[in-house]
C-alpha positions, 0 to 999 in steps of 0.5 A, a space after each residue: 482032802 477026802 474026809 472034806 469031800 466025804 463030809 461034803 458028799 453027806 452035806 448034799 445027800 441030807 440035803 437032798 433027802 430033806 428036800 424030798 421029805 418037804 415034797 413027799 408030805 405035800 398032798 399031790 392034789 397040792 402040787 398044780 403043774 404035776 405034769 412039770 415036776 418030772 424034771 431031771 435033777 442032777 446026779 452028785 459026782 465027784 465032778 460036781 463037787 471038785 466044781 464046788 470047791 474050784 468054782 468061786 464066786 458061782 455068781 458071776 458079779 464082773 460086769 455089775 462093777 462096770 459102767 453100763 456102755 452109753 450105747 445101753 443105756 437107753 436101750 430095753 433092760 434086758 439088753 444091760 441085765 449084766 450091768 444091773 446090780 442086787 438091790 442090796 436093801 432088799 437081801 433077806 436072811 434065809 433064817 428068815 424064811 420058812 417054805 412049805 409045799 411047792 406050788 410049781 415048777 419053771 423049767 430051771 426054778 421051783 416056786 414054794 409058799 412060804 412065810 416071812 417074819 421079820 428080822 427083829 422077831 422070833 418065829 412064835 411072837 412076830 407077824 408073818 408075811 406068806 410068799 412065794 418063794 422061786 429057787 433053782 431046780 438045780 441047787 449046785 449047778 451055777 448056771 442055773 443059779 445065774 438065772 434066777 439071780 438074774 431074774 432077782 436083779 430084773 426084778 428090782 429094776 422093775 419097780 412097782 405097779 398094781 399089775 405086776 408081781 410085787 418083789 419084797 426081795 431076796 436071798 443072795 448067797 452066791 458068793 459063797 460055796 453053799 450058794 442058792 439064791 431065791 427070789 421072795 414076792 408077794 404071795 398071790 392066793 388064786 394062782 395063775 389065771 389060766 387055771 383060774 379061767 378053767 376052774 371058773 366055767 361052771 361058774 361064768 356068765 355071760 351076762 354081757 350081751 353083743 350087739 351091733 354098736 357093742 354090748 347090751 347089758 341085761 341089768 339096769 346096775 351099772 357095773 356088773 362087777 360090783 354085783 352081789 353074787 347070788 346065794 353067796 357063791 362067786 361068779 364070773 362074767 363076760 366083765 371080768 374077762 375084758 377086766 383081765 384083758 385091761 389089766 394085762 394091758 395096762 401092766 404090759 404097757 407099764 412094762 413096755 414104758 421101762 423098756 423091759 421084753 417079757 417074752 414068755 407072756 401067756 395066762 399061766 404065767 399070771 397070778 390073780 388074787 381074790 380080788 381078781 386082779 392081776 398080776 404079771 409074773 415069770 421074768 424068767 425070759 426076759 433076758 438077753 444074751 447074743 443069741 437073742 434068747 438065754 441058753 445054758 450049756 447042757 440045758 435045752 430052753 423050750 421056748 413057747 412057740 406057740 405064743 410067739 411071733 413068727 418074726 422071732 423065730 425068724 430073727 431071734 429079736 423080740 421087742 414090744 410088738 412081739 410081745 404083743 402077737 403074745 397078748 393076742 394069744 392071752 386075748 384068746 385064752 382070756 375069752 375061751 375060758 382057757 382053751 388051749 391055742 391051736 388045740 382044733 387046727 390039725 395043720 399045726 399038731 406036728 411041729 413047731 415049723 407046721 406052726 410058722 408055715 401055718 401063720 406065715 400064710 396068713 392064719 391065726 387064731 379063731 374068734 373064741 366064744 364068749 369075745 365080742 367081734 370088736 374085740 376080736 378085731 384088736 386080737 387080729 390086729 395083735 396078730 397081724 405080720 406086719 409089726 408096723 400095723 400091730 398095735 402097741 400096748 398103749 393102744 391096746 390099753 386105751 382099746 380097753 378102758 374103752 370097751 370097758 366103759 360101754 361094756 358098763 353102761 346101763 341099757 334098759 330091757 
């Protein structure tokens, strides 16, 4: 018994020491979200080991061979995660993947690039595939790796949308002692879009000019996106920020149609191609247990409250309308270039509680700089107490398209 605990003693510290060479070798400037890799692993004792090998399967499966109760079963996906089972056509080999530098850090997963090849090929003659590939933080805690499997199968049930982060599938291995389990989707070379806004102000124009029954546009072409960029470098105007806005909407309100909650919707949580457009990522809240949020023992969730709705800390319930006040915020993050929210309101610095107060008595965020007063006006409707007044997703898409639309006629200066 102790040479097989010896043995896996030294399995775990080559793992580790591995782990640690792939991130060494990353470049730091590499790595964004530095500020979040600090997160504390967890130490390899004697204790954890004995769980290894008492605890079988680490991946709790019982409920996934139940019928999901009728009462559920048109409810959100989020309350009939437990009932939801891994698209098994989707499983990918782990020899398959090959992952690189990590990219970023959740607070119980960790996403890397990769490349996937196919089965049917070797590595020096097949096409390759690059992914991004999330894993636990945590290797060999099962609570953690619960989370992101649960994550994988919400993921499958969501299905395809042009604004929604593609799965291709998953490495399943939960039912084994060595476990891990990884979510593998679509690569998405721009990064998150929060970054993408800041790193783009020396770059923005606003070529889009507001005026009383909406925008002028100083250009006799009719869509400013389709625009040549001058002297080959990329730009970025007051169009692609109300293209944003849609296309958020727009994968939002697809969300909101299969009855799934986000609950974590904010720009850092999404991607945008080269193409700009987007895609809505990190479903790594949207889970449900009897408490309303998802919280693991020895584990504190921290919760963005900066974008959530006052009536969900009051509850603990979160819904479309509550995902809504959180598009609000992403409206004001869109047309701020990335500001942070609330970063000027000293009321609101000390607690997330000076927050609550601060909204509850009817404040909320300021019109940002380059938004357009119709388009603040859909922002304070998103903000708006009353959850009956705040518009749904539908709406709010059908506000876009809209403005888009006038936003892209031709006005002759």
């Amino acid at each position: 018994m102790l040479f097989v605990v010896l043995c896996m003693l030294w399995t775990v510290r080559k793992r580790r020491q591995s782990q640690a060479s792939v991130n060494n070798d990353s470049p730091e400037n590499d790595t964004p979200n530095n500020s979040q890799n600090n997160h504390q692993r967890e130490d390899i004792t004697m204790e954890t080991i004995t769980q290894l090998e008492e605890t079988e399967p680490l991946l709790n499966t019982q409920q996934e061979n139940e019928e999901c109760p009728s009462d559920l079963l048109s409810g959100p996906i989020n309350e009939r995660i437990d009932y939801l089972k891994f698209d098994e056509s989707r499983e990918i080999k782990r020899s398959n993947i090959k992952m690189f530098k990590p990219i970023g850090n959740g607070q119980f997963g960790a996403v890397h690039i990769g490349l996937l090849k196919r089965s049917n090929t070797t590595w020096e003659k097949g096409p390759t595939l690059p992914v991004a590939v999330k894993r636990p933080i945590h290797h060999y805690n099962a609570a953690n790796l619960q989370l992101i499997y649960e994550e994988l199968k919400l993921m499958c049930a969501i299905g395809k949308h042009p604004n929604v982060i593609c799965l291709i599938g998953g490495v399943v291995n939960g039912l084994q002692k060595q476990a891990e389990t990884w979510i593998v989707s679509e690569y998405v070379e721009c990064g998150d879009l929060l970054e993408f806004l800041r790193k783009s102000r020396d770059i923005f124009e606003n070529k889009l000019i507001s005026s009383q029954n909406g925008y002028m546009v100083p250009t006799k072409k009719l869509y400013l996106s389709k625009e040549e960029p001058e002297n080959g470098k990329a730009k970025l105007s007051t169009y692609d920020l109300l293209s944003f806005a849609y296309q958020i909407a727009n994968g939002m309100d697809y969300l909101a149609k299969i009855r799934l909650v986000h609950r974590d919707l904010a720009l850092r949580n999404i991607l945008i191609n080269k193409n700009k457009t987007i895609r809505i990522a990190d479903f790594g809240l949207a889970r449900k247990n009897n408490k309303g949020y998802y919280r693991v023992k020895h584990m504190e969730t921290h919760l963005p409250y900066y974008y959530s709705s006052p009536e969900s800390w009051d509850t603990q319930k979160f819904n479309e309308k509550s995902d809504v006040w959180s598009f609000g915020v992403c409206l004001y993050e869109i047309f701020s270039l990335g500001k942070e929210p609330y970063a000027d309101v000293k009321e609101v610095q000390n607690s997330k509680n000076d927050l609550m107060v601060y909204l509850k008595a009817g404040n909320h965020l300021s019109r940002p700089e380059f938004c357009h007063p119709e388009v603040y006006k859909v922002m304070e409707l998103c903000f708006n107490l009353d959850v009956d007044v705040r518009p749904n997703f539908s709406l709010c898409l059908e506000y876009f398209a809209e403005h888009l639309s006038t936003a892209a006629k031709p006005v002759s200066v």
